[in-house]
C-alpha positions as CSV (number, residue, x, y, z in Angstrom):
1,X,11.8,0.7,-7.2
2,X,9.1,2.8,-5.1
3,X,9.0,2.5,-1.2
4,X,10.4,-0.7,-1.3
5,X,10.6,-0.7,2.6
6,X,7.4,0.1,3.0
7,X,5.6,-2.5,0.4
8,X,7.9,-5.3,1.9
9,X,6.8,-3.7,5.6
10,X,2.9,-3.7,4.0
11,X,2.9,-7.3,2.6
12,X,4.5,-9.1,5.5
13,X,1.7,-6.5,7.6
14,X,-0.8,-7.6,5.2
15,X,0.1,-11.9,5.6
16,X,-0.7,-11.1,9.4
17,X,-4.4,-9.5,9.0
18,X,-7.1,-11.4,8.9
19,X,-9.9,-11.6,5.8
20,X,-12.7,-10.2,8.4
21,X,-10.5,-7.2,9.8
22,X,-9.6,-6.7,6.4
23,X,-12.4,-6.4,4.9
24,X,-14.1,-4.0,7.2
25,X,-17.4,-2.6,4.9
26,X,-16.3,1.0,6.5
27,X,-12.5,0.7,4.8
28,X,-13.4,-0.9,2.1
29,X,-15.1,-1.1,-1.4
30,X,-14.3,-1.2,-5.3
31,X,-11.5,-0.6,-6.4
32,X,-12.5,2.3,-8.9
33,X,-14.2,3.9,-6.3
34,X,-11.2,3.5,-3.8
35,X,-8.7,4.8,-6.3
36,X,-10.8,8.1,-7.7
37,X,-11.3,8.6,-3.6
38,X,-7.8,8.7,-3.1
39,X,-6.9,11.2,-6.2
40,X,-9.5,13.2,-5.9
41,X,-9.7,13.5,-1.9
42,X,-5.7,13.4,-1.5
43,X,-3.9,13.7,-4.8
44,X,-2.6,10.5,-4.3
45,X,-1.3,8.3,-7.3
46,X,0.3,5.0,-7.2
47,X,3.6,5.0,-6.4
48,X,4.2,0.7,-5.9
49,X,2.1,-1.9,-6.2
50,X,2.9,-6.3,-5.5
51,X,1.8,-9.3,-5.0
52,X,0.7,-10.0,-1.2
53,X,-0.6,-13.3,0.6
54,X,-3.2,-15.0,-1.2
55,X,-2.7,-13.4,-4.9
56,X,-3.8,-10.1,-3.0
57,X,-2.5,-6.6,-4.6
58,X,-0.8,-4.8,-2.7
59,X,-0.4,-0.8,-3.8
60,X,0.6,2.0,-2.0
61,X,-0.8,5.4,-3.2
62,X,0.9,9.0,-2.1
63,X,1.3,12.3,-2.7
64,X,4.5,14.2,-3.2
65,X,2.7,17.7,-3.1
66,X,1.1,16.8,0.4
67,X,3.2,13.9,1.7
68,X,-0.1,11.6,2.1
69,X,0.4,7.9,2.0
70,X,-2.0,5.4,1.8
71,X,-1.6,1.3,1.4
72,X,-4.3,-0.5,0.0
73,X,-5.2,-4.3,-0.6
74,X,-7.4,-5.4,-3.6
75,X,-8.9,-9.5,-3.0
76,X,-9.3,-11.4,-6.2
77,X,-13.2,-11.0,-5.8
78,X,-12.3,-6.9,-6.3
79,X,-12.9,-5.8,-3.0
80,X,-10.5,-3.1,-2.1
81,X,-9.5,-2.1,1.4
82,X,-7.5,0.6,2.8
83,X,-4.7,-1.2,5.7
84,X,-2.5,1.6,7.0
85,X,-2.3,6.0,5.9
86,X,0.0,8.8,6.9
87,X,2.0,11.5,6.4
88,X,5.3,12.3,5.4
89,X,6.0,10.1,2.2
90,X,9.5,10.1,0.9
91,X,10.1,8.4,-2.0
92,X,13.1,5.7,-1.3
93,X,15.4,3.8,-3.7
94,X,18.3,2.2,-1.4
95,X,20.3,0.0,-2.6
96,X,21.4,-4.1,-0.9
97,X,23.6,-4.1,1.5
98,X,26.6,-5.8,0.4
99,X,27.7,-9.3,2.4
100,X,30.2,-7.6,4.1
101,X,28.4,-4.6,5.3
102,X,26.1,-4.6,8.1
103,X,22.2,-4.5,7.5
């Protein structure tokens, strides 16, 4: 369980952007060429990956030797876009809250 704040913060992100914004033909393109962009450009491997709105994949890439993140979204056509990147990835396994604990 990988960034699980984040992919949760990504897909509810993700419900809220539209198909046009999303698929911008300047952040976007197939997935093989996305994913060797981001390893071979960044060092960044996937770390998480879900289900999003509208059987969309969600997966966030990083790298733990530079700290890059980047969150993609892959459209059942194949079309992959890039959503959000940045700096400082952690990688995060908290556990619930309990009912008695504050959230």
């Amino acid at each position: 369980m990988k960034l699980i704040g984040l992919t949760a913060a990504a897909v509810f992100y993700l419900a809220a952007v539209t198909d046009a914004a999303a698929q911008s033909s300047r952040n976007c393109g197939p997935r093989i060429a996305v994913v060797e962009r981001l390893a071979e450009g960044y060092g960044e491997t996937r770390q998480s990956m879900g289900l999003g709105a509208n059987n969309a994949v969600v997966e966030v890439f990083a790298s733990e030797e530079t700290g890059s993140w980047t969150i993609t979204i892959t459209r059942p056509g194949g079309l992959t876009c890039l959503v959000a990147s940045g700096q400082a990835f952690e990688e995060v396994a908290e556990a619930l809250p309990t009912s008695d604990e504050d959230a």
